[in-house]
N, C-alpha and C positions, 0 to 999 in steps of 0.2 A: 292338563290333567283332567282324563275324563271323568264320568260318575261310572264308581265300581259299586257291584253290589255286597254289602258289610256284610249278608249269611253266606257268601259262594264259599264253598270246600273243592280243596283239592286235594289229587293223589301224587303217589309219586310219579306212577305212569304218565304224567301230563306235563312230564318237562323229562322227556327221555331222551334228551341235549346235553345234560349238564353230568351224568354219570361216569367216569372214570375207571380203569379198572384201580385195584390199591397200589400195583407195583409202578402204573405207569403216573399215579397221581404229586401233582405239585405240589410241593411242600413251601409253606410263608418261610421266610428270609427269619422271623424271630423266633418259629418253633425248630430252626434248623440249629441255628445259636444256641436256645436254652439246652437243647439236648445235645450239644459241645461240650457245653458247660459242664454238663452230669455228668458222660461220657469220660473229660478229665478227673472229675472229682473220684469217681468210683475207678479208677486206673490208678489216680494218685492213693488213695486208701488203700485199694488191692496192693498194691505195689508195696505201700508199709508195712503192711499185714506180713507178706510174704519175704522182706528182708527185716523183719524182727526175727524171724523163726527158721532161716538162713540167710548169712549174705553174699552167700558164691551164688544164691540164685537170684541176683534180684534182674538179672536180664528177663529169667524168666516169666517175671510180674510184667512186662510186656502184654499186652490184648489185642491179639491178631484180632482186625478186622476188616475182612475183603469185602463186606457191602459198600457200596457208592454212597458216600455222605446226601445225605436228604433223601435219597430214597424208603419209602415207605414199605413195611411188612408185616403181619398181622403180628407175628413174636414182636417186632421194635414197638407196634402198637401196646401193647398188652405189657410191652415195660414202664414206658410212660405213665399208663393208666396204673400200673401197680406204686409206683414213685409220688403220683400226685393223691392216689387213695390213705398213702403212709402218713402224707404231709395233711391233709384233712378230718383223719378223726373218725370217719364211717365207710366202712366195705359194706355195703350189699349190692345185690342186684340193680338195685336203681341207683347206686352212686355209682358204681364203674359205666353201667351206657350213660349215665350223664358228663361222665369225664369222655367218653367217648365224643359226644355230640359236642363237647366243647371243642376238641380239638377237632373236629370236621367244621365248623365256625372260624375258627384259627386261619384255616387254612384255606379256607374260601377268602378271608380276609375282608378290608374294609372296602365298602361299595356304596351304589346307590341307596338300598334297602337302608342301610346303616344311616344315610346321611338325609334321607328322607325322615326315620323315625329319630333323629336330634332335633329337627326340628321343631317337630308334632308333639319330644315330650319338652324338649323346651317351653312350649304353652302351656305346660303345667309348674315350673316356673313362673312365670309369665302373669297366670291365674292370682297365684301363691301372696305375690305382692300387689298386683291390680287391685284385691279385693280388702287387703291391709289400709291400703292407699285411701280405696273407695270409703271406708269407715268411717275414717279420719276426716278425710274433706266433706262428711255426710254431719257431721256431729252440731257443727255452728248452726246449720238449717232447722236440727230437732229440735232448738229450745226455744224458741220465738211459734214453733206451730204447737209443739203438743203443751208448751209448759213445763219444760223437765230442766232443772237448773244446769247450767256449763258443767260443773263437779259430777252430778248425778247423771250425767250426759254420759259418762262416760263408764258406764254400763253396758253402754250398748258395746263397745269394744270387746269387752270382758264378755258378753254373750258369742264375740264372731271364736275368739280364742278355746272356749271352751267346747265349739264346735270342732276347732283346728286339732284341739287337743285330740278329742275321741277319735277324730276323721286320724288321724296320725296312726295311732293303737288299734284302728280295728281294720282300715282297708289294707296294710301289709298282710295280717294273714288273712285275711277273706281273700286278697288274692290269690294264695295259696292254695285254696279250698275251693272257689266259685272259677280260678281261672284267671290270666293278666290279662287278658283281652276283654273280658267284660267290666273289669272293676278301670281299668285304663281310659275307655269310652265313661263308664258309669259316673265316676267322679268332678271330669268337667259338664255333663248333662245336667247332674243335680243344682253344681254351680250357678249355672247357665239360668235354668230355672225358678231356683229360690232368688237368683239375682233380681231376673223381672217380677218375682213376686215382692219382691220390696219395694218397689218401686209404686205398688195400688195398697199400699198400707194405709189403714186409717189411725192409727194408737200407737205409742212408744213400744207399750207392749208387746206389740205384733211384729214391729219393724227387730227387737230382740231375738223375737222367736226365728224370727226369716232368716236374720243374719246368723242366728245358731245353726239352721239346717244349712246355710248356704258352708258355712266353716266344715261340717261333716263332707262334704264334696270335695272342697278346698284344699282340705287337713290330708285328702289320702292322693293327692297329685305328689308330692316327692315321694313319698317311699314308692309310692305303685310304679313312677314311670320312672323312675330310677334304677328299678329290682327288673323294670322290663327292657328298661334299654340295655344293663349292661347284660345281660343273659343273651343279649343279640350284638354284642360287643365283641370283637376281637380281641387278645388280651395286649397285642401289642398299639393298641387305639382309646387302651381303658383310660386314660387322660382327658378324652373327652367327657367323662362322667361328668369329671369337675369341670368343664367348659360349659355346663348347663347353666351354672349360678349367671352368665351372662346375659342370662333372660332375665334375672332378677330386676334389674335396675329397669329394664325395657318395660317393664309393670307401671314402675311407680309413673314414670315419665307416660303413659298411655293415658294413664288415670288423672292424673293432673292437666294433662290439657284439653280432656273432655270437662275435667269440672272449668277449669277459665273460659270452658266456652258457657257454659250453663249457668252457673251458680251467679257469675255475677251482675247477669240478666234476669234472673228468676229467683230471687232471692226475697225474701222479708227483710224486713235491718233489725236485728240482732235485740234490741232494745224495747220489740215490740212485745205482746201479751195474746195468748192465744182468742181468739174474735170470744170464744166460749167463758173465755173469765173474765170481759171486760161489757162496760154498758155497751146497747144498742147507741151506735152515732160516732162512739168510738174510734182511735186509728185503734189498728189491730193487724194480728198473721194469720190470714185464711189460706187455705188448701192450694187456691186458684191463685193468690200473690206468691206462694212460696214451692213453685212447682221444679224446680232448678234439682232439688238437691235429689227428685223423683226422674225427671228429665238423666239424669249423671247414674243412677240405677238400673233405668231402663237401658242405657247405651251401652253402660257393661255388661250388663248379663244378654244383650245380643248378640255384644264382640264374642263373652265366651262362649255362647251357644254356637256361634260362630266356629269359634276354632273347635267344638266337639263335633261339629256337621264336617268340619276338616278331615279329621281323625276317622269318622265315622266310613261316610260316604267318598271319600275323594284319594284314599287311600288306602288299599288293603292289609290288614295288620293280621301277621298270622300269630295264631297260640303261642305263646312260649313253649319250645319242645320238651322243655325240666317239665313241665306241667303234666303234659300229656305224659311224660314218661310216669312221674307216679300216681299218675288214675290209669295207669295199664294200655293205653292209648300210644304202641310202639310203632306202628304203621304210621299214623299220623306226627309224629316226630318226626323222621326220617322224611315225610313230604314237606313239612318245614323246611327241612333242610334245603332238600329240593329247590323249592320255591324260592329261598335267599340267595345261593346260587344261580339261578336265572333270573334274578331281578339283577345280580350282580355281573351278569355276561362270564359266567365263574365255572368251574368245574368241581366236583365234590365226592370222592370215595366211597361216601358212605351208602352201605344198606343193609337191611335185618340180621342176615346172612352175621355182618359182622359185629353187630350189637350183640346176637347171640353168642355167637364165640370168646367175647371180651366178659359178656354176663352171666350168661347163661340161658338155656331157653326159656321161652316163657311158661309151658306146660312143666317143666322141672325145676324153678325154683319159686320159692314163697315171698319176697320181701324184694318183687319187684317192683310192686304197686303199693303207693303207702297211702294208710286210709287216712280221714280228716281227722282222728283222733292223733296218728303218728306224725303228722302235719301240725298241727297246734306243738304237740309236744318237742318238735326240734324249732318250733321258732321259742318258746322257751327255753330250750337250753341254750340260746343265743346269750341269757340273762342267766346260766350258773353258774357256780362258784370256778366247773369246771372251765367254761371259755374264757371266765373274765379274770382269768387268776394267771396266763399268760401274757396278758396286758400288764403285768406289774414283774415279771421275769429283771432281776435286773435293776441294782436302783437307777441308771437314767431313763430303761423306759417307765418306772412304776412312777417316776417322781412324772414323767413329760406326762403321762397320761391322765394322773391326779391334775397336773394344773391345766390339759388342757380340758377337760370337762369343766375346770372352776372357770376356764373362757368362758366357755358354752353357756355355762349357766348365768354369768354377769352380764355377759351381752345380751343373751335371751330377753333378758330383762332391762337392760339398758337402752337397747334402741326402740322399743315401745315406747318405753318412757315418754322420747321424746318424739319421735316420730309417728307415731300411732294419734297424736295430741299436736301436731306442729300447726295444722288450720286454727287452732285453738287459740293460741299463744299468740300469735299471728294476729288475731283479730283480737285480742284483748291484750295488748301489749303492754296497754300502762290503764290499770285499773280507775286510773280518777280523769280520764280522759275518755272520751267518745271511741268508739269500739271503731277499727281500719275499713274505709270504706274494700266492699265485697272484690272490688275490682283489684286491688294493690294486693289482697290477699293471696289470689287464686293464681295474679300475676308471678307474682314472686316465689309461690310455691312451683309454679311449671317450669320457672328460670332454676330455682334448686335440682329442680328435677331432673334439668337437659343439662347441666355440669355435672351431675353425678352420674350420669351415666361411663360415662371415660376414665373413673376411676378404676371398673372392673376389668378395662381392656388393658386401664396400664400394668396393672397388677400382671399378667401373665409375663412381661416384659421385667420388670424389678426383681421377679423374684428367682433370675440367674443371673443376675450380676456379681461378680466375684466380689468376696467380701461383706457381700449386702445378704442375698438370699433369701429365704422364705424369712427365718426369725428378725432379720434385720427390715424387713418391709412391713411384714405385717404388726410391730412394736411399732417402730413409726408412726405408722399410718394410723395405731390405738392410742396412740400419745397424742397426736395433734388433731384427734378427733374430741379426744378430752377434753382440752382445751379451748378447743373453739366453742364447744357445749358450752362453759363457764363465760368463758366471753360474750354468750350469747346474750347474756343476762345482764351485761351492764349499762346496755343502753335498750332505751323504747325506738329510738328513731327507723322506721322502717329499710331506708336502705344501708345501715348499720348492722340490723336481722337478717339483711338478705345478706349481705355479704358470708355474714360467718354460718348460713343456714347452707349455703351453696361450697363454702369449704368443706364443712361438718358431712355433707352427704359427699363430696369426692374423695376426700379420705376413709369416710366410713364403708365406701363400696369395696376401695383397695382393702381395707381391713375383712372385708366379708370374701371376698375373694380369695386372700390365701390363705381366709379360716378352714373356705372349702377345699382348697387342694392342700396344705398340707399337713390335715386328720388322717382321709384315707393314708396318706403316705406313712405317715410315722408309725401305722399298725401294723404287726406281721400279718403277711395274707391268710392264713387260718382265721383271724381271728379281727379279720379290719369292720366285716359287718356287725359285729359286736360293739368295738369299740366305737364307729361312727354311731352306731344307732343307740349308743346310753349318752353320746352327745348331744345327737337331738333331740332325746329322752330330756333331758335338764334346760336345753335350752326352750323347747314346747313349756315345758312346766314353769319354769322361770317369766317364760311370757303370757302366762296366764295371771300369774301374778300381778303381773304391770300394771293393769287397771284398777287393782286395790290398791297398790300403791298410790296412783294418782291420784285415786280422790280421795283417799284421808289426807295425803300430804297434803293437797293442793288446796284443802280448809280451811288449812293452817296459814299457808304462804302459796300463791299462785305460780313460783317461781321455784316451790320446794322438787316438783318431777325431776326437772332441767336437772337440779344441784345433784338429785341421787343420781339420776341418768349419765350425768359428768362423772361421779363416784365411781359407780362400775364399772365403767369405759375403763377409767386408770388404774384400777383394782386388776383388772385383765392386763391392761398394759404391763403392771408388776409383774403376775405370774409369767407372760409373756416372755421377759427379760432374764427369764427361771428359766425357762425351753433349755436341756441339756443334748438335745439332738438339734441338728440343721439337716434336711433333707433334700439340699440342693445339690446338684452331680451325683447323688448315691442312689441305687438300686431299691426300689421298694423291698422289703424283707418279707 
C-alpha cells in the first residue's frame, strides 16, 4: 500500500469504467428479495382491498407484471425511494437523493473500499480501550512520583472519562457540520498527540489535564467511525457494524503487554515518597527511577499516531456522500460513488441526471442543502418525544427497551469499576502486606488480557445456537461474570486473582459483545440510531461516575468498587432474564 495524498479530489470523469446504463445495471441478490418482499405485500393488500368490495373480482387483484425481476427503471426507482421515504419520517430534496445514493451503494455491494475502511475504523475501537487500559496500568506509577494517594489516584481516570464523555456529544454532530472525513482523521490525531504529551508531564495536575484532552479525541472514535462506516455499508453487510466491538478486546491486550514490558523495569516500588517530600539522602521516587509508566504513554500515543498516519496517508477516505449532499455538493457525491465502485472492480448506475429526477433539480428546489442549523436540529430530534416514543410501541418492546438501557447504564458503570482500577487491586491486594512486586502485576494483567480476547469471537458463534441465542448468552455470560467479580475478593493470593481476573474478562468480553449486536437488532430501523445512541448516552454517563464511586467507597473499604462492581453486573444480569424479545433467526424490524 503506497503513500496516497489525503487533499487529492476527484470527479466523476476519472473512473469512466465503472458507469452503467440503469436498465442494463446489476441489481445485489438482497435489494432484489426486499423488493419481492413489498412487491407481495402490496399484491396481497391490493388484492384484499379489492375482494372486500367485490368477490367475483378477486382474479382481477392480480398485478400484471411483464418487467424482468431485478431489472432496474427509474419509475421502480422512484418506488423504492417513495416506500423507504414513508418508512423514515422526512421527504425533502436531500432525503430522496440520499435514499437514492443508498441504494446505488446496495448495489455496488460489499468490496475492497468496505473492508479496507473495517479495518481503519476498527482502530477507533482499538483507541477507545487502549487508552481505558493505559489509565489504569498508568495510576500505581502516579503515587510514589507526584504524591497523590491510591484513592485520590483515581481522579485521574474520572479526568480521561469526562474527556470521553464530551468527545462522545460533540464529535457526532460536528461531524455533521465540519464533514466525516475530517473529524474521522481529527480524532485519533488529537489522541495520538495528547497521548505523547503525557508522557513529558511534570504534576498530577497536568497529567489530568492531558488525559482530558486525550478522552476529547478518544470519546468521538465510535460515534464518528461508526456514523462513517455504516453510511459506506451495504445494508445487506450492516452486521459488520457490530463486528467492530472485536477490536475492543484487541486494545486492552495491546496496552497490557507494552506496560509488562515497561512498567516493571522502570518503575519506583509503590511505597516510596516523592524525592520532593522527603530529606536529602533519603530512598525516594524521582522522575529518572520512575520513567516506565512515561515510557507506556509514549508507546501509545505513537501506536495511535500510527494508525492516524494509517487512515491519513496510506489510504484514501472519500467524504461521506450524505454529507456532501446536504452542503449542496451533488457532483461530488456522485464521484464518491464513482470512486467505491472502482476501488470495488464494481459497476454503478448512478448520475445527476437521476438524482434530479428522483429529487428534483437543484436550481428548483429549496430543502436540498441543509444548513448547520437544520443539522444540529435533526440530530436533536434523534432525542424527542417524537422518535423516542416508538421505542416503547408495545409492551414487550417498551418493557426490552426500558431494561435494556438499565444494562447500559449498570454495566457503564460496572466495568470501570473494576477494570479501569484492576493494576490497583492487583498491587495492593492485601493492605497489611507489602504491595505485589511490579513484575507479577503487569504479568498477570497481560495473561487476563490474552484470555479475554476469545471471548468476543465466541460470542458470534453462541449467539445462534438454538435454544440458547442472543438472551441465553449474553445472561450467561453477565451472571458468571458477577460472580467471578465477588470471588475475586476472597482471597489475596496472586494466582487465585489471576485465575478469576482471566475468567471475569472472558465472560465479560462475551457479555459486551452480544450487548453490541443485539441493541441495534432489537430496535425498529426508523428509530435504531435513536435508541442505540440514549444507550451509550447512559452508559458514558454511568462511567463517568465510576470514579466517584471508587474513591469514596474505597475509603471506606478497599474492596468496596469490586462489591458494587459485582452488584451491577447482576443487577443487569436480572433485567437481562426480563428481555421479552430474542432476536435470533428473526429479521431486523
Amino acid at each position: 500500500m503506497g503513500f496516497l495524498n489525503p487533499f487529492g479530489k476527484y470527479d466523476a470523469d476519472d473512473f469512466p469504467d465503472v458507469y452503467v446504463p440503469l436498465h442494463q445495471a446489476p441489481r445485489h441478490p438482497s435489494v432484489v428479495a426486499a423488493n419481492a418482499g413489498r412487491t407481495r405485500t402490496s399484491i396481497s393488500e391490493s388484492s384484499d382491498a379489492k375482494v372486500d368490495q367485490d368477490p367475483e373480482k378477486k382474479i382481477d387483484a392480480k398485478i400484471d407484471d411483464d418487467s424482468e425481476p431485478g431489472v432496474l427503471t427509474l419509475e421502480s426507482l422512484r418506488e423504492e425511494i417513495d416506500s423507504d421515504i414513508a418508512a423514515s419520517g422526512h421527504d425533502s430534496a436531500y432525503d430522496r437523493k440520499s435514499k437514492v445514493i443508498n441504494k446505488a451503494i446496495q448495489d455496488i455491494g460489499m468490496g475492497r473500499y468496505q473492508w479496507k475502511l473495517f479495518g481503519l475504523c476498527g482502530f477507533g475501537w482499538l483507541a477507545d480501550n487502549l487508552w481505558l487500559q493505559g489509565v489504569a496500568l498508568t495510576l500505581p506509577s502516579l503515587t510514589p512520583e507526584f504524591g497523590v494517594s491510591t484513592t485520590n489516584a483515581r481522579y485521574t481516570t474520572l479526568s480521561l472519562f469526562t474527556g470521553l464523555c464530551i468527545g462522545a456529544v460533540c464529535w457526532g454532530t460536528a461531524s455533521d457540520v465540519i464533514g466525516r472525513r475530517l473529524a474521522f482523521n481529527t480524532t485519533l490525531f488529537l489522541a495520538g498527540v495528547f497521548g505523547l504529551a503525557v508522557g513529558g508531564s511534570s504534576s498530577w495536575i497536568t497529567v489530568c489535564a492531558l488525559y482530558s484532552c486525550l478522552g476529547l479525541g478518544v470519546g468521538g472514535n465510535l460515534p464518528v467511525d461508526g456514523a462513517l462506516f455504516l453510511e459506506f455499508l451495504p445494508f445487506a453487510s450492516g452486521n459488520l457494524l457490530t463486528m467492530l466491538s472485536v477490536w475492543w478486546p484487541a486494545g486492552q491486550l495491546i496496552g497490557s503487554l507494552i506496560a509488562w514490558g515497561f512498567l516493571p523495569n522502570y518503575s519506583c516500588s509503590s511505597d516510596l515518597q516523592p524525592c520532593s517530600l522527603v530529606d536529602a539522602g533519603q530512598p525516594c521516587c524521582s522522575k529518572s527511577m520512575n520513567m516506565g509508566w512515561r515510557y507506556l504513554n509514549y508507546t501509545m500515543g505513537a501506536f495511535t499516531f500510527a494508525m492516524f498516519c494509517c487512515r491519513f496517508f496510506f489510504f484514501h477516505l472519500f467524504e461521506s456522500p450524505k454529507f456532501l449532499l446536504s452542503r449542496g455538493r451533488q457532483r461530488e457525491a456522485v464521484s464518491v460513488v464513482y470512486g467505491i465502485a472502482h476501488a470495488n472492480n464494481a459497476k454503478t448506475w448512478l448520475t445527476e441526471d437521476i438524482l434530479n429526477e428522483i429529487g428534483g433539480h437543484p436550481e428548483q428546489v429549496t430543502d436540498m442543502k441543509l444548513s448547520t442549523g437544520e443539522i444540529v436540529k435533526r440530530q436533536l430530534e434523534k432525542f424527542s418525544t417524537q422518535r423516542i416514543a416508538p421505542l416503547f410501541n408495545g409492551w414487550k418492546l417498551g418493557l426490552n427497551t426500558g431494561l435494556l438501557w438499565f444494562c447500559w447504564a449498570t454495566i457503564g458503570m460496572g466495568y470501570p469499576l473494576f477494570n479501569a482500577f484492576l493494576p490497583q487491586y492487583l498491587t495492593q491486594a492485601d493492605p497489611n502486606a507489602p504491595p505485589e512486586p511490579a513484575s507479577v502485576v503487569y504479568r498477570n494483567y497481560a495473561i487476563t488480557s490474552v484470555v479475554g480476547v476469545p471471548g468476543s469471537i465466541i460470542a458470534c458463534y453462541t449467539v445462534n445456537i438454538k435454544h440458547v441465542g442472543r438472551k441465553g448468552t449474553i445472561a450467561l455470560a453477565t451472571l458468571l461474570t458477577g460472580i467471578f467479580l465477588f470471588l475475586f475478593t476472597r482471597s489475596t493470593d496472586p494466582s487465585y486473582q489471576l485465575t478469576f481476573t482471566c475468567l471475569e474478562a472472558f465472560f465479560q468480553n462475551i457479555m459486551y459483545g452480544v450487548l453490541y449486536a443485539y441493541t441495534p437488532e432489537v430496535f425498529p430501523a426508523p428509530n435504531r440510531g435513536t435508541g442505540t445512541g440514549i444507550g451509550s448516552f447512559f452508559n458514558r454517563v454511568a462511567g463517568l461516575c465510576a470514579p466517584i464511586v471508587a474513591i469514596n467507597a474505597g475509603k471506606a473499604n478497599p474492596k468496596a468498587p469490586i462489591y458494587a462492581s459485582g452488584g451491577l453486573i447482576l443487577a443487569a444480569f436480572v433485567a437481562m432474564c426480563c428481555f421479552p424479545i430474542e432476536t435470533r433467526g428473526k429479521q431486523s424490524l
